[in-house]
C-alpha positions as CSV (number, residue, x, y, z in Angstrom):
1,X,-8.0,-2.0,25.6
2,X,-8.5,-5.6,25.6
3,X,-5.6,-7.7,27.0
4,X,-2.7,-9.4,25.5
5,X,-4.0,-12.4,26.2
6,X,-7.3,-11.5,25.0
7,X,-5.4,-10.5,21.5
8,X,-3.0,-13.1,21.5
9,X,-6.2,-15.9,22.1
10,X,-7.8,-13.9,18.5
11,X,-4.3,-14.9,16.6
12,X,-3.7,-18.5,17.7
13,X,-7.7,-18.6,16.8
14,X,-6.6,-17.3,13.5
15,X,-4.2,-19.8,12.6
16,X,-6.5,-22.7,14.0
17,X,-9.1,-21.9,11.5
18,X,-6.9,-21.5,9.0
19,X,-3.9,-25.0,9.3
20,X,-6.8,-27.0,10.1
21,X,-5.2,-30.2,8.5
22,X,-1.6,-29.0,8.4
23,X,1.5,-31.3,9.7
24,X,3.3,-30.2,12.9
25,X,5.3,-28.0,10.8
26,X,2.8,-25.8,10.4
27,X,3.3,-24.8,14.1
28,X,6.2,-22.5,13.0
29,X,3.3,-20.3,11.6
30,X,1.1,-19.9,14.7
31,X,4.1,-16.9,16.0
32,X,3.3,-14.9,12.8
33,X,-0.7,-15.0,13.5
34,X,0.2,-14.2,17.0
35,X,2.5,-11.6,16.6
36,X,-0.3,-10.0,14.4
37,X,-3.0,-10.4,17.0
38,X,-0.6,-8.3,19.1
39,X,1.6,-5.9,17.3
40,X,-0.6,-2.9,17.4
41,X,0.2,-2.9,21.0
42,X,4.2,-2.1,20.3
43,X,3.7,1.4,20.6
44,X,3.6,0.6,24.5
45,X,7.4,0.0,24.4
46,X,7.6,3.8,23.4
47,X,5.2,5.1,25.8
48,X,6.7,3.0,28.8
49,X,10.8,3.3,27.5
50,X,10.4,6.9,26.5
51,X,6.9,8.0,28.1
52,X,5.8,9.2,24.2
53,X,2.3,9.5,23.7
54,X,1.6,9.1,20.5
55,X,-1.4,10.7,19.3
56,X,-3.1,9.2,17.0
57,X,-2.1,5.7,18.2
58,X,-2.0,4.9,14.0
59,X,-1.1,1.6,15.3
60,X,-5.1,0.9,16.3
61,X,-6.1,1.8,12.6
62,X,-7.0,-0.1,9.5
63,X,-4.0,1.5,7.4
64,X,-1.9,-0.3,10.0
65,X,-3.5,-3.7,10.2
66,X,-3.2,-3.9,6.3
67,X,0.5,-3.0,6.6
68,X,1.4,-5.5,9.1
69,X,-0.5,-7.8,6.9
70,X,1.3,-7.0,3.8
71,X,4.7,-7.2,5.8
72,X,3.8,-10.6,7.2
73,X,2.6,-11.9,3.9
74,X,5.9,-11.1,2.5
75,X,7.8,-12.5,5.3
76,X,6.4,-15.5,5.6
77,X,7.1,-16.3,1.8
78,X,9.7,-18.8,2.4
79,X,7.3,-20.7,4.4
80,X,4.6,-20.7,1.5
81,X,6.8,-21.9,-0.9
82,X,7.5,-25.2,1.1
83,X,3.8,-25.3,2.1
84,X,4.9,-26.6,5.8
85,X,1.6,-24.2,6.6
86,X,-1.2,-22.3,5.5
87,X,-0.7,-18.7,5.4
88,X,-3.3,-16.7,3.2
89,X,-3.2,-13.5,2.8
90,X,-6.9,-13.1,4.4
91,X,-5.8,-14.8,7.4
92,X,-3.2,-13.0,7.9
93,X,-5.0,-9.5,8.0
94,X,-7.8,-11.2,10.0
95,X,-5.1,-11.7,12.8
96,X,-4.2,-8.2,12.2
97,X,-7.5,-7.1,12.7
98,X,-8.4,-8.9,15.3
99,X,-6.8,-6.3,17.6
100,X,-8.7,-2.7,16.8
101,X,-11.6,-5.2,16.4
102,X,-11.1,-6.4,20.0
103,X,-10.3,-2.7,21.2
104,X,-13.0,-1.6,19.9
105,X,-15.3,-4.4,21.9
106,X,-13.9,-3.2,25.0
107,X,-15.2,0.7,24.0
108,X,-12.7,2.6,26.6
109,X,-11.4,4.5,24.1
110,X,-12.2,6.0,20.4
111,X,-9.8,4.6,17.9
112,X,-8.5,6.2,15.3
113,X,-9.8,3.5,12.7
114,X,-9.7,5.4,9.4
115,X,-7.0,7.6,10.1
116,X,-5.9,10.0,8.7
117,X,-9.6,10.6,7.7
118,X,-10.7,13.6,9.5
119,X,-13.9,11.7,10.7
120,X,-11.5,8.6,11.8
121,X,-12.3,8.0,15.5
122,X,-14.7,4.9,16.0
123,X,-16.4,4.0,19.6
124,X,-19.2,1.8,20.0
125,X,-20.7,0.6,23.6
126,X,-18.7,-1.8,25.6
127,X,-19.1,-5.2,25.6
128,X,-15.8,-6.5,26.8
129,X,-14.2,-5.3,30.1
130,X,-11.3,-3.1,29.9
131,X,-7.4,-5.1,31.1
132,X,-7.7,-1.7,33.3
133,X,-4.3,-0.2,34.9
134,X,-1.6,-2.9,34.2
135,X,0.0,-3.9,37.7
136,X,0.2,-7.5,38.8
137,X,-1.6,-6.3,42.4
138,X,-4.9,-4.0,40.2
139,X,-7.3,-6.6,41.7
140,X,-9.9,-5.6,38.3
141,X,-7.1,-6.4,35.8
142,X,-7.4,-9.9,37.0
143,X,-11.0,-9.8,37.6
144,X,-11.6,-8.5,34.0
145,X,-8.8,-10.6,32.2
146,X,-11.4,-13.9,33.6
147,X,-14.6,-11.8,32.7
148,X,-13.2,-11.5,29.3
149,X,-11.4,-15.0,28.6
150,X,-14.5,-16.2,29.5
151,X,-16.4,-14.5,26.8
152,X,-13.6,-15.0,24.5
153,X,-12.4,-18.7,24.5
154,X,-16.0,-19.8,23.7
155,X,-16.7,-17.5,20.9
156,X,-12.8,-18.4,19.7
157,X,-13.4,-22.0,20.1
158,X,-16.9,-22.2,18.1
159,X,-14.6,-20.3,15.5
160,X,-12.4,-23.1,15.1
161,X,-14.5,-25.6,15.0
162,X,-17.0,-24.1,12.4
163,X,-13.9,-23.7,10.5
164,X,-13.0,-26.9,10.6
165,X,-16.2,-27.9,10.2
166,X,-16.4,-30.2,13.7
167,X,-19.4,-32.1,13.3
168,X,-22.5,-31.6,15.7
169,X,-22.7,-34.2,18.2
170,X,-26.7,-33.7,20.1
């Protein structure tokens, strides 16, 4: 799995490509894209409250991300209406697919992408390092949370600012 702040970096990156011009406002907007980036993770609260394992985690699968999508979309309608920020649709299920996309990068574990398809687990090679056991004193969570920010934030910020369309400066 890739960490929180890993996913949480993937919404604000989100929202930054998509309120380029917006007014201060707009700010209000950067929790939903976060929350996105992060929500498949909530099943944790079960497995660490209750110690449920759920199996599929359907919360690491496309089905999901489009739900949270949907959800958020409707949500955030009030928000639309006043146009304080800029909150399409697209976007919003790019934040939520950020995570399985991030997950996947890290390639510990098969996801369940196309659940319930019976051909629904997806692995690829690792690219990213995994958060590892989370414990403030696991010397490789830290190690790997650097290794992977530092992958990240450049890839994030070129994001933005092709979005934005930043000129070139040589």
């Amino acid at each position: 799995m890739s960490s929180l702040i890993g996913h949480a970096a993937a919404g604000v990156t989100v929202y930054l490509a998509t309120n380029r011009s917006r007014p201060p406002a707009a700010h209000a907007a950067l929790l939903t894209f976060t929350l996105l980036a992060i929500c498949a993770d909530f099943d944790y609260l079960g497995i660490w409250l209750f110690h449920y394992s759920p199996t599929p985690r359907i919360t690491h699968t496309l089905i999901f991300a489009l739900v949270a999508a949907v959800i958020a979309w409707l949500a955030t309608r009030p928000i639309r209406k006043r146009g304080s920020a800029h909150l399409p649709f697209v976007a919003l299920l790019a934040a939520s697919l950020s995570h399985p996309l991030l997950d996947l990068l890290v390639g510990a574990h098969p996801l369940p992408l196309f659940w319930p398809s019976a051909n629904a687990d997806v692995s690829v090679p690792g690219i990213l390092p995994s958060a590892g056991r989370l414990a403030v004193n696991n010397y490789y969570l830290w190690r790997n949370l650097l290794i992977e920010l530092a992958v990240l934030l450049p890839a994030f910020a070129l994001l933005v600012a092709i979005a934005r369309q930043v000129p070139r400066h040589i």
